[in-house]
Structures are given as structure tokens and as C-alpha cells.
N, C-alpha and C positions, 0 to 999 in steps of 0.2 A: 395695668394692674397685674402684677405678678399671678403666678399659679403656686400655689401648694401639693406638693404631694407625698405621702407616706412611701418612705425608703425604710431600708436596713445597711449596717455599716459593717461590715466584717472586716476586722483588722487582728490576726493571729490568733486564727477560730473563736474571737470574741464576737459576739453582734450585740450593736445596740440600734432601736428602732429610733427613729426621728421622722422630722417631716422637712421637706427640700423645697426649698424658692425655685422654681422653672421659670424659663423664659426672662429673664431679667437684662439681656442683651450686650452683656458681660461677652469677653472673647478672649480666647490663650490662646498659643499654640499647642499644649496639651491641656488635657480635661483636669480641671481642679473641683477640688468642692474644701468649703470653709465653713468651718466648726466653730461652735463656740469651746473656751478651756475647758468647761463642766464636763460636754459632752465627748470630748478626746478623754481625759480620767477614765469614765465609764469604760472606755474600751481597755484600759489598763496600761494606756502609755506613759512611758519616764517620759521628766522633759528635759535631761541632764545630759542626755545625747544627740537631740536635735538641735539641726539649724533653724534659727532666727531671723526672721527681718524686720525692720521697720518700715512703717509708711504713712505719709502725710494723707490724710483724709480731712475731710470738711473740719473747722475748727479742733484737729487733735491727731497728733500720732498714735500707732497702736503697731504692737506688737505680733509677729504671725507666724508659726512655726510649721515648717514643711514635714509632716508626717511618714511622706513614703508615699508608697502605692497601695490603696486600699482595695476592698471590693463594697463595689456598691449595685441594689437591685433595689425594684420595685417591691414596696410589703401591699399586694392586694392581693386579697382573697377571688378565690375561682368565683366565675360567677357574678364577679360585680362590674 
């Protein structure tokens, strides 16, 4: 069973809050994290300048666009 946790996404002084799937045993050589399109908008990205890839998942390809380097932190309040 996965873990949930409340993050924030800052991508060019924008934040938008979400919640992040931990431990899912997923592995890169560098750290990624994967949005859905909705929630890339909200931060106010084009998508007329990123790169694209495809990729074969269970029954369907899907599309996946590399954003860059974002920042990403924990959204908990002190105290909890």
C-alpha cells in the first residue's frame, strides 16, 4: 500500500499544493516526480517548449513531458 503525503510544487515562484504517492518502489537515477497535465497548468507551464515521450504501459501508451527541475517540500504544519 502506498503512502500519501501533502507536498507543495514550486516551479518559477509559482506553488501549487498536491498530495504525493511515497514508497511505491519505482527507481531512476535522478529524482523525478510525475504530474498529472491539470496539475502542470496550475503552475503556468507552456507545453510548446518541452520535450515529450512516449511510453508503453499496461494496455495504452501515454504521453510524458519533462518539465525541468522543480522544487518540491513537505506541506505540514508545525506541530503535527
Amino acid at each position: 500500500m502506498g503512502v500519501r503525503i501533502p507536498i507543495e510544487i514550486k516551479k518559477n515562484n509559482k506553488i501549487v499544493k498536491t498530495s504525493a504517492l511515497a514508497n511505491t518502489g519505482y527507481e531512476t537515477d535522478e529524482p523525478e516526480i510525475h504530474i498529472p497535465i491539470a496539475l502542470a497548468r496550475k503552475t503556468s507551464l507552456t507545453f510548446e517548449a518541452l520535450k515529450s515521450e512516449r511510453y508503453r504501459v499496461v494496455g495504452t501508451e501515454i504521453t510524458t513531458y519533462t518539465l525541468g527541475y522543480v522544487e518540491v517540500r513537505l506541506a505540514i504544519e508545525k506541530g503535527s
